[in-house]
Residue, then its C-alpha position, 0 to 999 in steps of 0.5 A: x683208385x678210379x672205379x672203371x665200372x661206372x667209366x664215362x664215354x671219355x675214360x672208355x675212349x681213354x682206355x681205348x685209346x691206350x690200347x690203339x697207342x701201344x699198338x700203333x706208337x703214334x708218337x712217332x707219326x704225329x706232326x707236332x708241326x705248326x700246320x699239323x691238324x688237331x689231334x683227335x680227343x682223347x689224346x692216344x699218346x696219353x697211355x693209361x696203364x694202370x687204372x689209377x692213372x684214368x683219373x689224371x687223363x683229361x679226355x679232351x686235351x692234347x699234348x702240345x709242342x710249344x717251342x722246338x730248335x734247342x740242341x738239348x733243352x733241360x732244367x725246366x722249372x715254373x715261375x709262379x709270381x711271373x707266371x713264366x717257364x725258364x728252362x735250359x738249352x745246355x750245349x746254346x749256353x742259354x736259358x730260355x722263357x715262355x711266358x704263360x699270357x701269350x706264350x711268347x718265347x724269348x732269350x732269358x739268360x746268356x751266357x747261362x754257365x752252360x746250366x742244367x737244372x734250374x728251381x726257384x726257392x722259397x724267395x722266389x730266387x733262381x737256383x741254377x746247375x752250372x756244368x761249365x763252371x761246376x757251381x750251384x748259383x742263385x741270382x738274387x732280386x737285384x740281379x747279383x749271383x751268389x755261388x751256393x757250392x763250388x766244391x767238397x772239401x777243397x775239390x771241385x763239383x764235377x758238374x751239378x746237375x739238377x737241384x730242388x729246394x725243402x721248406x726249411x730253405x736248404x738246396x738239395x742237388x745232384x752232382x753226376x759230372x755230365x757237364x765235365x765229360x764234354x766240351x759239348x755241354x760244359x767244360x771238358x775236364x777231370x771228375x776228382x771226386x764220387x759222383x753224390x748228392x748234397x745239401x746246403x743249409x739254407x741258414x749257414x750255407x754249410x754243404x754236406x754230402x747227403x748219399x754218394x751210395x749211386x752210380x750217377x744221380x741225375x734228377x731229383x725230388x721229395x715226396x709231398x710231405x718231405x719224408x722221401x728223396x727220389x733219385x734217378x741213377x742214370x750210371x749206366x751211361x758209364x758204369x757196366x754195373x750200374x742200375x737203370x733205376x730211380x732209388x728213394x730214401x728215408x729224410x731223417x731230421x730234415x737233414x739226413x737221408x736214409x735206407x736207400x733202395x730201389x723204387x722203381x726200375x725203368x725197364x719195359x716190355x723187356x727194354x730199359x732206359x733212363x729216368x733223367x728229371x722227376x717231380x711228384x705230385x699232389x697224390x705222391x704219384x712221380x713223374x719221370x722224364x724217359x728216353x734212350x729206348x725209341x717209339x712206346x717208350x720215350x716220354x714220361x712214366x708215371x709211378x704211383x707211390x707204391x712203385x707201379x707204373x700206372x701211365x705213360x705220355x708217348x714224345x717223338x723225342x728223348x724226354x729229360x726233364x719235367x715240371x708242374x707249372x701253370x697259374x693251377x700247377x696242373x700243366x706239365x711241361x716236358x722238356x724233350x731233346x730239341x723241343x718243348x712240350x706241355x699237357x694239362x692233367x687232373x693232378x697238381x704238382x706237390x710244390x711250388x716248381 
């Protein structure tokens, strides 16, 4: 826990510098344009709310927008070898790259199946969320797709949304059905099955059915030592009872989960939105992507492990997913309805993407 009894001129310009944010929600206000002036340091929109969080805050470092024009850009996800950022754009069907050496941007995969989520294994392969053809992929080195899942017992997926990949090689994943809701941002059609996350054993290829006990799972994460699922529920988008939340399990065995609960809810200040993609870092901090609530609450929260939010990262925009990514895994890319977004921060993500 950081000791702000001894703080440095930065971490007091921090502090206040949350204060004037929370005030005056200056995420909003801000151009993000390419003509925009620098924002003065400390960044305002870096929100520390909790102590623990002034650690994390670099005072001299700004949020970034690095690329905007997408419809709904999701699935970021960091490439360490290429040293390259993918993410999605569902509704363009396309996938695009920012190359870390000189930040070019450029068209990466399209088609793309209309993906979501995207991760790399312990390969260095592709994995991909289809919602247009309900399948989790992975594009192997010599460019050949191979489908991972398809169905559950002889049905099919509705639309698998994001995926993460364990150290024994298996792909967990999220399978909610938003891509199947819509022509939009799939393939219009009927959700056959319960809304669940799956495993898929990385040797076999055997899929099971790890929780269905969630209204709609969206994104996901393991904590760093792989002992605990984080699942962010965004059902209430069609459930009237479903929670605003993201639950966590007990991992049993590598394989099995456990003793699902609550671990944190995404209410604030009496209002409450969605968590949509999450990662943990280092310290078993999580990072969630939120939205659908507007100014001083769009962005990212940040939970420490024991459920509290510590910090937030204010964006003009619907934030839905997030990653750790740079050649240190200590640059977080956020992608936000139309638009890229990155931040340095003085933690490492706890995994390779």
């Amino acid at each position: 826990m950081a000791d702000t009894t001894s703080a440095t001129p930065f971490s007091r310009r921090q502090m206040l510098g949350a204060a004037l944010a929370t005030v005056a929600g200056s995420a909003l206000a801000r151009d993000y344009g390419p003509n925009a002036q620098p924002v003065r340091y400390p960044d305002p929109d870096i929100v520390v709310l909790d102590k623990r969080f002034a650690k994390y805050k670099l005072g001299n470092t700004p949020i970034q927008r690095l690329h905007t024009g997408m419809l709904w850009a999701e699935g970021p996800a960091w490439n360490g070898v290429g040293r390259y950022l993918l993410w999605s754009d569902i509704p363009n069907n396309v996938q695009l790259r920012y190359l870390n050496e000189d930040g070019h941007i450029s068209t990466f995969r399209n088609p793309a199946g209309h993906s979501n989520g995207n991760t790399f294994d312990n390969e260095g392969r592709q994995i991909s969320c289809q919602h247009g053809t309900r399948k989790v992929v992975r594009y192997e080195h010599s460019g050949k797709v191979t489908v991972l899942a398809s169905e559950w017992q002889g049905k099919p997926l509705n639309a698998p949304n994001d995926a993460i990949v364990h150290p024994d090689g298996s792909i967990w994943f999220t399978d909610p059905g938003y891509g199947s809701l819509m022509n939009y941002e799939g393939n219009k059609g009927d959700l056959v099955i319960k809304e669940a996350v799956y495993r898929i054993d990385g040797k076999t290829g055997q899929m099971e059915k790890l929780t269905d006990e969630i209204f709609k799972p969206n994104g996901l994460c393991f904590s760093p030592d792989y002992k605990k699922l984080y699942v962010a529920d965004t059902g209430a988008s069609h459930y009237e009872n479903a929670p605003r939340n993201i639950k966590v399990w007990d991992i049993v065995d590598d394989k099995k989960v456990s003793n699902g609960r609550e671990f944190v809810s995404m209410e604030l200040n009496g209002k409450a939105g969605f968590a949509d993609g999450i990662r943990a870092d280092v310290d078993g901090n999580v990072w969630a992507s939120a939205g659908w609530v507007g100014e001083g609450y769009d962005g990212v929260h940040i939970f420490s492990p024991d459920g509290v939010r510590i910090g937030q990262i204010l964006l003009p925009e619907i934030c839905s997913n997030v990653c750790f990514g740079g050649p240190k895994r200590n640059r977080l890319f956020m992608t936000a309805s139309q638009s890229l977004y990155a931040v340095y921060v003085e933690t490492q993500g706890a995994h390779i993407t």
